[in-house]
C-alpha positions as CSV (number, residue, x, y, z in Angstrom):
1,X,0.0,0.0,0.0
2,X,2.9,2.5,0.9
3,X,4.4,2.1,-2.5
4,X,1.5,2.3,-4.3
5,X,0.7,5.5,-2.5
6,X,4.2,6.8,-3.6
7,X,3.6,5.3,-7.3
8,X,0.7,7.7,-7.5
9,X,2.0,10.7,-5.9
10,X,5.1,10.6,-7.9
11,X,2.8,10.3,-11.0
12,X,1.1,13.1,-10.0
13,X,4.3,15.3,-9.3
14,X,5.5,14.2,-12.6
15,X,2.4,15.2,-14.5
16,X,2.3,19.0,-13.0
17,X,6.3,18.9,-13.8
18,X,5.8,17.9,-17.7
19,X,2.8,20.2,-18.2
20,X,3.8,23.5,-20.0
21,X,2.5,26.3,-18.1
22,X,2.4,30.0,-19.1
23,X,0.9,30.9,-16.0
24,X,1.6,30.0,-12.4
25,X,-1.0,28.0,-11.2
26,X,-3.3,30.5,-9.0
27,X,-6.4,30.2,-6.6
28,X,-9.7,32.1,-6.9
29,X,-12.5,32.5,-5.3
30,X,-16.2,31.6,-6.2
31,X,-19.8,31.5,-5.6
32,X,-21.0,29.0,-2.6
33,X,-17.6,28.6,-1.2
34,X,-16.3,27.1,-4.1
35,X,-12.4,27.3,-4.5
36,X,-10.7,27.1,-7.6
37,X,-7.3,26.3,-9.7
38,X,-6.6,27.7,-12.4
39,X,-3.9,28.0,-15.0
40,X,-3.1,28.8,-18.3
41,X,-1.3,26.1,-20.7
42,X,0.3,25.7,-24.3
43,X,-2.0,23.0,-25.7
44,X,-4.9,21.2,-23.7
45,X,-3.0,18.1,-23.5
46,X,-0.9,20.4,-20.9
47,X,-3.6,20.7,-18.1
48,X,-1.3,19.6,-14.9
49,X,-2.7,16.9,-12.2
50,X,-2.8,18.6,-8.7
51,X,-1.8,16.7,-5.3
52,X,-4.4,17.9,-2.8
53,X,-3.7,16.1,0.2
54,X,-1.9,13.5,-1.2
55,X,-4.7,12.6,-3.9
56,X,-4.7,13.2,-7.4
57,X,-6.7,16.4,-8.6
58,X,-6.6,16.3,-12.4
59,X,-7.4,19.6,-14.1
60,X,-9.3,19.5,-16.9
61,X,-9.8,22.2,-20.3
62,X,-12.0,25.3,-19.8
63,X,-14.3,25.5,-23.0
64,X,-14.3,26.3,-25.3
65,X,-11.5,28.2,-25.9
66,X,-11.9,31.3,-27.6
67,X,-10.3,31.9,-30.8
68,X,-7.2,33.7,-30.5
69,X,-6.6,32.6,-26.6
70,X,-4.2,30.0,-24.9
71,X,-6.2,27.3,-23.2
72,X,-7.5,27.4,-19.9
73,X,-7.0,24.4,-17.2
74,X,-9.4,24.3,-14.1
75,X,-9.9,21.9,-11.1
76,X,-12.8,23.0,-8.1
77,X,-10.2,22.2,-5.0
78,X,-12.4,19.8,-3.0
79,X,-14.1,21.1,0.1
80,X,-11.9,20.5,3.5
81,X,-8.4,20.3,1.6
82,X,-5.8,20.9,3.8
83,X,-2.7,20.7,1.5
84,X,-2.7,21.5,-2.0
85,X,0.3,21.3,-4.3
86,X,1.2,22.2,-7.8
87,X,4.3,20.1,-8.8
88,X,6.6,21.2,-5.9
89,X,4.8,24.0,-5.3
90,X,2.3,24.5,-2.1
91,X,-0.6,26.2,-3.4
92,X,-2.5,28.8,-0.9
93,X,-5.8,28.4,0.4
94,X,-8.3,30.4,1.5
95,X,-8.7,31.3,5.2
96,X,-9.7,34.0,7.9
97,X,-7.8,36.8,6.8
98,X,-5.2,38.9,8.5
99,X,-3.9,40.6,5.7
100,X,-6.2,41.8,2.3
101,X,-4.2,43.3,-0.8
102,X,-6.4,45.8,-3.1
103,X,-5.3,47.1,-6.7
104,X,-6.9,47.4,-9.3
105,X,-6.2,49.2,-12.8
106,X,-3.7,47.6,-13.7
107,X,-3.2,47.7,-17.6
108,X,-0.9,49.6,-19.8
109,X,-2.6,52.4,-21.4
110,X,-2.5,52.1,-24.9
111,X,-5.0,54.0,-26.8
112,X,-5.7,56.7,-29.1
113,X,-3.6,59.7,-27.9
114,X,-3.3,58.3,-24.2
115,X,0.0,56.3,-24.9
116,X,1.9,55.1,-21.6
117,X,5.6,53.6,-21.7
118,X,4.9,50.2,-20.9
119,X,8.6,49.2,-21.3
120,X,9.5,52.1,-18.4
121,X,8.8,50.8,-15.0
122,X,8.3,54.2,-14.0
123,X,5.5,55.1,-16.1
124,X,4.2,51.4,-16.1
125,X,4.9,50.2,-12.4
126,X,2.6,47.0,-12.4
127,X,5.1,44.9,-12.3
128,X,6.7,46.4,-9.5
129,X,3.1,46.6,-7.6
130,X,3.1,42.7,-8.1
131,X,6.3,41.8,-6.4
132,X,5.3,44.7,-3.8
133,X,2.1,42.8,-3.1
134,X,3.8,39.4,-2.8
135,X,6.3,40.5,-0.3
136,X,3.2,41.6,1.9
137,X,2.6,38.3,2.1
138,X,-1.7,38.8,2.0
139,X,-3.9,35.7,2.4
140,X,-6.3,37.4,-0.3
141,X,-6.2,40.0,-2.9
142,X,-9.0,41.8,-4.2
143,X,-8.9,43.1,-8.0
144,X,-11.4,46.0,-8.8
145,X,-11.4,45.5,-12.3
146,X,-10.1,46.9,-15.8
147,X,-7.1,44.5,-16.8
148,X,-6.4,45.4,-19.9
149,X,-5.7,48.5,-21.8
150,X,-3.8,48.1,-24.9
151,X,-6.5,48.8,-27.2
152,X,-5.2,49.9,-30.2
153,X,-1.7,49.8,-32.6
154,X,1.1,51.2,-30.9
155,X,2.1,54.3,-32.9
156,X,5.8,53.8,-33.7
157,X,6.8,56.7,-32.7
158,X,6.0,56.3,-29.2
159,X,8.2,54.8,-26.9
160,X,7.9,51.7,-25.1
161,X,4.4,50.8,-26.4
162,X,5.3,48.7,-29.3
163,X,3.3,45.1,-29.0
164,X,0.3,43.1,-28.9
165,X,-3.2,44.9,-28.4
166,X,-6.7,43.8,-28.3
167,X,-8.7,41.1,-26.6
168,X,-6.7,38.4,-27.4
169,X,-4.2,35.8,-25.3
170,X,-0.8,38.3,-26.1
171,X,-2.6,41.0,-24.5
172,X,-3.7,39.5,-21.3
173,X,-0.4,38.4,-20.9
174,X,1.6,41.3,-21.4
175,X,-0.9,43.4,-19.6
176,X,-1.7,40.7,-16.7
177,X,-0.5,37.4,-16.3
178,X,3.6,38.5,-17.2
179,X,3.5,41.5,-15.0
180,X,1.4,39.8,-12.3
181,X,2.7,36.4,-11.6
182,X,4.3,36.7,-8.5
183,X,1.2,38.6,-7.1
184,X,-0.8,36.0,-8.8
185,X,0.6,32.9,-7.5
186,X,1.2,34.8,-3.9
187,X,-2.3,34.0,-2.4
188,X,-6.2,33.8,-3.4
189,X,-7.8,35.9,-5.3
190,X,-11.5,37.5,-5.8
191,X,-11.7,39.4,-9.6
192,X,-14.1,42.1,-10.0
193,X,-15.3,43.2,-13.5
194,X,-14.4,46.4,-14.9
195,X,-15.1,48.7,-17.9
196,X,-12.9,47.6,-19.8
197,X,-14.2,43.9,-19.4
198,X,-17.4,45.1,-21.0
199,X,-19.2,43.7,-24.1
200,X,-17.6,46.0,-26.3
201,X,-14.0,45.5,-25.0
202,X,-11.9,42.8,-23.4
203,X,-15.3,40.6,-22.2
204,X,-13.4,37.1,-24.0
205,X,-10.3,37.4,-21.9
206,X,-12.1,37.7,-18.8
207,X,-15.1,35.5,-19.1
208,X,-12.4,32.4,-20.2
209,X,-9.8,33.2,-17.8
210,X,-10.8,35.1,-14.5
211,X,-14.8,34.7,-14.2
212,X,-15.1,32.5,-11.5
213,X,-18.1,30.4,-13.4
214,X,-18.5,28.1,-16.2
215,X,-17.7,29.9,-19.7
216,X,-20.7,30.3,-22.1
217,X,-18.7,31.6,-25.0
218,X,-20.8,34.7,-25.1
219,X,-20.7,38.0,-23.4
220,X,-23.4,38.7,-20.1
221,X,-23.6,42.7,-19.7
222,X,-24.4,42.1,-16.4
223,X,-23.3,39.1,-14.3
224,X,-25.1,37.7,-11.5
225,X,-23.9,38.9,-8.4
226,X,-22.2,36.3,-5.7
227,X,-20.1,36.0,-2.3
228,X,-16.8,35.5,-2.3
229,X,-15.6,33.5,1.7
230,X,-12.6,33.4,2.7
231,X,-12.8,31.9,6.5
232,X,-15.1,34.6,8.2
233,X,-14.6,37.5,5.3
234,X,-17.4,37.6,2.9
235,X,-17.3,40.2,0.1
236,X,-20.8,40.7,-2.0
237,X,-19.1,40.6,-5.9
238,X,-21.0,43.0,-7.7
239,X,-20.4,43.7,-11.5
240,X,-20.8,47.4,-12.3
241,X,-18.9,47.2,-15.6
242,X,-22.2,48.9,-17.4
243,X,-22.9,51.0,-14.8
244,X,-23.8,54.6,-16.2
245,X,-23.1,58.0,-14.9
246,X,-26.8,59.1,-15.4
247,X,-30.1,57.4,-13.5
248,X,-31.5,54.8,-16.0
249,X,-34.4,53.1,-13.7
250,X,-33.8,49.5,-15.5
251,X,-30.1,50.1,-14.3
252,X,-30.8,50.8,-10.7
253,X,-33.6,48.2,-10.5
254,X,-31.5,45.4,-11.6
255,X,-28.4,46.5,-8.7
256,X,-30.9,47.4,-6.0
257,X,-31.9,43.9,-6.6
258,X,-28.2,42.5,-6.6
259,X,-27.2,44.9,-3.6
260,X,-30.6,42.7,-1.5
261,X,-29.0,39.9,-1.9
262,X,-26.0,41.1,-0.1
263,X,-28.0,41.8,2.8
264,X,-27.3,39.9,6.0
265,X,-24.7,38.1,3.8
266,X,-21.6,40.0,3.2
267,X,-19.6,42.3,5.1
268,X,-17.7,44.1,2.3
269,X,-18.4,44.9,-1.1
270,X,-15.9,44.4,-4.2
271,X,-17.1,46.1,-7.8
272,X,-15.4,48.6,-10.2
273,X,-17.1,51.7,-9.7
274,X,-16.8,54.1,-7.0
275,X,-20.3,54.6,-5.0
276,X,-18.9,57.9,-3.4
277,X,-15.8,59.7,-4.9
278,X,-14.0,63.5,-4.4
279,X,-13.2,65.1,-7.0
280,X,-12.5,68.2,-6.1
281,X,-15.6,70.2,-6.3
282,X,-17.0,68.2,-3.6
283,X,-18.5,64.4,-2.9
284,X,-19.4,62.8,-5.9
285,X,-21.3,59.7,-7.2
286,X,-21.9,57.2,-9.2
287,X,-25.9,57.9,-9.4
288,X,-27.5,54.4,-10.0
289,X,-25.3,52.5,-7.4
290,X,-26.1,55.3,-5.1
291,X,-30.2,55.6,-6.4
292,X,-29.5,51.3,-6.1
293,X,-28.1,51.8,-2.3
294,X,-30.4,54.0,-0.9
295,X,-33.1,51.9,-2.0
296,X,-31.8,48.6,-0.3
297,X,-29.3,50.0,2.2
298,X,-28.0,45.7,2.4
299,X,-27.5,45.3,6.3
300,X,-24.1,44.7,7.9
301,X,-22.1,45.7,4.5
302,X,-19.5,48.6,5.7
303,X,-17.0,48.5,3.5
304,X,-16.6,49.0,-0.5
305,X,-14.0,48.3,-2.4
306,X,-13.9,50.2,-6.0
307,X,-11.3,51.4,-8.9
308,X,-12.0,53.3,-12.0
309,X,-10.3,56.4,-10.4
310,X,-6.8,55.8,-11.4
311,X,-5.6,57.3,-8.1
312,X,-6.0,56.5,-4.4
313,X,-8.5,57.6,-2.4
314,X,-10.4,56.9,1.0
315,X,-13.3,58.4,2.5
316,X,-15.5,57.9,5.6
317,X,-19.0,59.6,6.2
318,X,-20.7,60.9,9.0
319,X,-23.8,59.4,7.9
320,X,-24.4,56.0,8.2
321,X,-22.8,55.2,5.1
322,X,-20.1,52.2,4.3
323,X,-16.3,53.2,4.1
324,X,-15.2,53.7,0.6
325,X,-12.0,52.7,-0.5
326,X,-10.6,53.5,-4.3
327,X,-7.6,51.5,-5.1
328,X,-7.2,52.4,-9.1
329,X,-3.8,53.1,-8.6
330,X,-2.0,49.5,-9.7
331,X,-0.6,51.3,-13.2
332,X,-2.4,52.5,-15.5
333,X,-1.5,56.3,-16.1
334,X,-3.4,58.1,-12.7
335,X,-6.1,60.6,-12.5
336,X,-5.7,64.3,-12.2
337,X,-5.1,64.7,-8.9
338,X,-6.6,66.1,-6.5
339,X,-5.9,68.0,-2.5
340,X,-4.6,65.0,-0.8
341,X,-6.9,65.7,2.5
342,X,-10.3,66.7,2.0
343,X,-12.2,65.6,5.5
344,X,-15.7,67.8,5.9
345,X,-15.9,67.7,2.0
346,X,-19.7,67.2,1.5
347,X,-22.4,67.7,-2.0
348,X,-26.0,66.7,-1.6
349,X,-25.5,66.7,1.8
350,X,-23.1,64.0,1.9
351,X,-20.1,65.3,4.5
352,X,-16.9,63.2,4.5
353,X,-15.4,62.3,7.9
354,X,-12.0,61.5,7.2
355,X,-11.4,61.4,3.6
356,X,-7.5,61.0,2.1
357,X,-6.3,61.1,-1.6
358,X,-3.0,60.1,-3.3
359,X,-1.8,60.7,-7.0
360,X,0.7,58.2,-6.7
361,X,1.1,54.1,-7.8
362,X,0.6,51.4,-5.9
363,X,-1.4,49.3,-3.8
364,X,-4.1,49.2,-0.5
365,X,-3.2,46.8,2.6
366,X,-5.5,45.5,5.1
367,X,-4.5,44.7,8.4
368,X,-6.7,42.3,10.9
369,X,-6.8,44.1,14.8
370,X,-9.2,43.6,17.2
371,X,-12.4,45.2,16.1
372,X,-10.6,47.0,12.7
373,X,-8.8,46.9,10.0
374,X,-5.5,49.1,9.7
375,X,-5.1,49.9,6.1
376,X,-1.9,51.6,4.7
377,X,-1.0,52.6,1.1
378,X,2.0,51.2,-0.4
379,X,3.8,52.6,-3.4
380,X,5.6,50.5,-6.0
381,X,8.2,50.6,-3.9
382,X,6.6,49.8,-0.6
383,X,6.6,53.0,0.8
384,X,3.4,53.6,3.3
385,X,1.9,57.1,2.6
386,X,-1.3,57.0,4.6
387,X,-2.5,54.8,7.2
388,X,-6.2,54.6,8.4
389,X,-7.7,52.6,11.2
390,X,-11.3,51.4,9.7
391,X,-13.4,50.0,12.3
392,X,-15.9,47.4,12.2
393,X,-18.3,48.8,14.0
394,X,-17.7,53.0,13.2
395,X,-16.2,55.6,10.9
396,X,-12.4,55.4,10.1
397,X,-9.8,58.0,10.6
398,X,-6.9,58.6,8.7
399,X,-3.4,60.2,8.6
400,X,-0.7,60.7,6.3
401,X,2.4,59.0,6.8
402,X,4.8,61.3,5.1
């Protein structure tokens, strides 16, 4: 029996070692619990054979493939597995989290006149954010959407832009999976959907390879909303990629609806757009998530976690409103910026309590005390510039660090 166990593990070690991976293995997170493996491979006959707890966990193809796009592998990590292993790699698994990474637009801008140097690491520090974001050792990042942003032909006389574009397998891995492996295979992860995910835009790349749920081959504007668990975190996944800057009464019916079912069920919410945002003239919003919110108000949710705003920001209400956190910083070229402090900022009698803004790159970590969470931004180079403590139970204050 003992050498038949080895037979098999060694089999299975050999199988992950042969298969030809372009992308670390990585975990994500998906509706009811489920847990999943994923990777992406060179041919189908490439999809690895996983060692959870010292069984076999063959992954199998993701189809169909989309034209154009490397194939996927898959494998739903079995409910109670303690151990999981990828060749002679060990694998992450969710738990109770003491420490949450958040970044989010992360692409290299690459479009019309708006032409970042992808080559600099300077102007394009995603890769930099990655490693950053490893070395913080988290136990689950949080993506708020928009992946990928080379859109269009570089123009050759730009520098540093020259290379793939479009929703195709190049693109996602110059603009994600290259830049983002060590992040990627660092801890689980939860992947919201942004704008440029949309039906008219990248939807292939991130319906095959990050949407947590079977692929259809087709594009849903709106996805059905789920809960993400890690241990006792529970984050409401809402898709705002459609969401519009003016009322549309279909729109805010269909996420008043999806915000209900968060109620009672989530602590946090993850989506791409900001509900509340400063922009300088005052408090803004996006009006049907905030027409959506007012309407259902979902009980115990008190934190949300956006992007879109290339920039960081942070703000806390007097009213009883959720925290808001914008982490759009990861590395596509930032916002205008704007004051870096603007606490008793209010517009349609919304008044901010602590509120903190940062034209800068990088990254949002969450640190588990007794009651709160102590969140700092990091730069690309792991610099802290503002630390807020953000408590379960009350509004956050914040300071800069600098």
């Amino acid at each position: 029996m003992l050498w038949a166990r080895f037979v098999v593990v060694a089999a299975v070690c050999a199988a992950g070692a042969a298969a030809e991976s372009l992308t670390p293995v990585w975990i994500e997170l998906g509706p009811a619990k489920q847990v999943l493996a994923r990777v992406v491979v060179r041919s189908g006959s490439d999809c690895p054979v996983l060692d959870a707890d010292g069984k076999p966990l063959a992954m199998r193809l993701r189809l169909p493939a989309p034209a154009n796009f490397e194939p996927a592998c898959e494998a739903l990590v079995p409910e109670g597995t303690r151990k999981l292993r990828a060749g002679s790699r060990t694998l992450r698994l969710p738990n109770s989290p003491k420490t949450v990474v958040v970044l989010g637009d992360t692409g290299c801008r690459v479009k019309a006149a708006n032409i970042q140097d992808c080559a600099d690491p300077e102007k394009w520090p995603f890769g930099l954010v990655s490693s950053q974001v490893a070395k913080a050792r988290p136990d689950l990042i949080v993506h708020v959407g928009d992946y990928l942003y080379r859109e269009d032909v570089c123009p050759d006389s730009s520098p540093g832009c020259r290379g793939p574009h479009g929703d195709n397998w190049a693109t996602w891995q110059a603009d994600f999976f290259t830049p983002g492996a060590a992040a990627l295979e660092a801890a689980p992860w939860v992947f919201s959907r942004g704008n440029h995910e949309e039906c008219t835009r990248a939807w292939r790349g991130w319906f095959y390879y990050l949407d947590p749920r079977p692929f259809t081959g087709s594009c849903s504007v709106y996805s059905a909303p789920y809960v993400a668990t890690s241990g006792n975190l529970s984050i409401g996944m809402l898709d705002s990629s459609a969401a519009g800057v003016r009322i549309d009464s279909a729109q805010v019916d269909r996420f008043a609806s999806q915000l209900a079912s968060f109620s009672g069920q989530a602590s946090w919410i993850a989506d791409h757009h900001p509900f509340w945002s400063y922009s300088g003239a005052g408090v803004g919003t996006t009006a049907p998530l905030v027409a959506a919110w007012n309407r259902t108000s979902p009980a115990g949710v008190h934190f949300i976690l956006s992007g879109h705003l290339h920039l960081f920001q942070f703000l806390s209400f007097n009213q009883t409103l959720p925290n808001q956190l914008i982490a759009g910083d990861g590395g596509t070229a930032l916002s205008r910026s704007v004051k870096s402090d603007f606490s008793g900022a209010s517009m349609n009698g919304v008044v901010v309590r602590s509120g903190k803004s940062e034209h800068v790159f990088g990254f949002t970590v969450l640190r588990r005390a007794r009651h709160r969470w102590n969140l700092s931004l990091k730069t690309s180079q792991g610099a802290t510039l503002v630390t807020c403590r953000v408590f379960d139970d009350g509004p956050a204050t914040c300071r800069n660090s600098k």
